[in-house]
C-alpha positions in Angstrom: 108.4 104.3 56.8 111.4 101.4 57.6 112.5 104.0 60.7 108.5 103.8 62.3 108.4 100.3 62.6 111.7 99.9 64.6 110.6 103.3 66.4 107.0 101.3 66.9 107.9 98.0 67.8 110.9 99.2 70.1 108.4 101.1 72.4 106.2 97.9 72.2 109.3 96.0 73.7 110.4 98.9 76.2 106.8 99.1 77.3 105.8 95.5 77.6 109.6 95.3 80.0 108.5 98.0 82.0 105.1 95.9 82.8 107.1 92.9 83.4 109.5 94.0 85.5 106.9 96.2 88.0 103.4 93.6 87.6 101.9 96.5 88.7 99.8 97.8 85.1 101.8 100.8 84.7 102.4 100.8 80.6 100.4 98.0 79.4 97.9 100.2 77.7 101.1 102.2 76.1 102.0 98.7 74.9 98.8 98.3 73.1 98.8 102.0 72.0 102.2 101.1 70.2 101.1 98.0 69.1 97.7 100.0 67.3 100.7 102.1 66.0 102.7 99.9 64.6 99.7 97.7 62.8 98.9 101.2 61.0 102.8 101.6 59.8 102.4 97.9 58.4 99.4 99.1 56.4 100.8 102.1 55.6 99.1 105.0 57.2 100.8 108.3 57.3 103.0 108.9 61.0 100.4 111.3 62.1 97.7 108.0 61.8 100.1 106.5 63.8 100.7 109.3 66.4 96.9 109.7 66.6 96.6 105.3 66.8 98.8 105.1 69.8 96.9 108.2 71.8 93.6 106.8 70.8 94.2 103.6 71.8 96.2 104.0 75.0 93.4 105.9 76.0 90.3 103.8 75.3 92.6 100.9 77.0 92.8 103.1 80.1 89.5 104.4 80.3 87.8 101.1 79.9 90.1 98.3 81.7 91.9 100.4 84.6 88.6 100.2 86.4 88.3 96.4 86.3 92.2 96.3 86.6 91.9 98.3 89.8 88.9 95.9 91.1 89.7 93.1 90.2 93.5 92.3 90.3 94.5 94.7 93.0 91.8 94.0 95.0 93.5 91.7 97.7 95.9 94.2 98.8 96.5 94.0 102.4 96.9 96.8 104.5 101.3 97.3 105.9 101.6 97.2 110.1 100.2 101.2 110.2 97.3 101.0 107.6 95.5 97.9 109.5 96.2 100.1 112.9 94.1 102.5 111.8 90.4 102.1 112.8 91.5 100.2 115.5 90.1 100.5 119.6 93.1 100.5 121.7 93.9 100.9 125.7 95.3 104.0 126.8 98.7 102.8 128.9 99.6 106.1 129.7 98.1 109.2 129.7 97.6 110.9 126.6 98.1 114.4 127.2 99.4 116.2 124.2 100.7 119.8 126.0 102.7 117.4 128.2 104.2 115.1 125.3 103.0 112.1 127.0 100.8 109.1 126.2 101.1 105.3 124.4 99.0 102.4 123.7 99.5 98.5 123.0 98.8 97.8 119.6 98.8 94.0 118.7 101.2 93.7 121.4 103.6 97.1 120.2 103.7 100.1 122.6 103.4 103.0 120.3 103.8 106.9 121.5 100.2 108.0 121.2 98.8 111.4 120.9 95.1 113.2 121.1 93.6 114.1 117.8 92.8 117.7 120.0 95.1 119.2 122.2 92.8 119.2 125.1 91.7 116.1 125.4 93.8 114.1 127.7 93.2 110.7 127.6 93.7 108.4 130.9 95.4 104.9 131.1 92.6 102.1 130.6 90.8 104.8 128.5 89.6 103.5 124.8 90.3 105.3 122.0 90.2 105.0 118.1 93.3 105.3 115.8 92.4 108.1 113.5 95.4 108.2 112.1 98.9 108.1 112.4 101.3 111.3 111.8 105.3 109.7 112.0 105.1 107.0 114.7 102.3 108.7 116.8 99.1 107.4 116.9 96.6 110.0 116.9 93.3 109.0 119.0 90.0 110.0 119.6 88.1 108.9 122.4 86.1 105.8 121.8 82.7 106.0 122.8 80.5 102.7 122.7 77.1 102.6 120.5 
């Protein structure tokens, strides 16, 4: 019974680190699933209580909080350089034409080598397009047509 606890409270410590050190809720529901297990070695329920403790737990912790987690505290994540591209209208600067290897667009102020989300449709400089993507440092376009 004397080994549990240490075994217990020593994944309680490695697991409440882990959360520490990445603030990103990555093992704080293994932290209360070892902290469940190591409240039924205290009262002295058999290892397999405490196995069964630490899955149940971790588990119902998961289920029910990652949601609001995931809403709520990650929620003002901004986009990197490439994620808020995408979306975007830009102007064609040089022909797009993807059998020739050819085309770019000004992005906030960055040239990037830009490519046609189909192979035949070439794209002409002052055209509009939208970023549908991006696929290494291309952007891939689509030709923008206004609503």
């Amino acid at each position: 019974m004397e080994r549990e606890v240490f075994i217990w409270l020593g994944l309680l410590i490695v697991f409440l680190v882990v959360e520490i050190i990445t603030v990103g809720l990555t093992s704080i529901w293994l932290a209360g699933g070892s902290l469940a297990a190591l409240l039924f070695n205290i009262a002295g329920l058999s290892l397999v209580w405490q196995v069964i403790a630490f899955f149940v737990v971790s588990f119902l912790l998961l289920f029910f909080t990652r949601p609001f987690a995931v809403k709520y505290i990650n929620s003002h994540h901004e986009k990197t350089n490439y994620e808020g591209v995408i979306g975007k209208i830009v102007r064609v600067t040089k022909t797009v034409d993807n059998l020739a290897q050819t085309g770019t667009a000004v992005v906030g102020g960055e040239e990037w080598t830009a490519r046609s989300e189909t192979d035949g449709d070439v794209l002409e400089p002052g055209t509009l397009a939208k970023v549908v993507r991006i696929s290494g440092v291309k952007l891939i376009l689509k030709r923008y047509e206004e609503e």
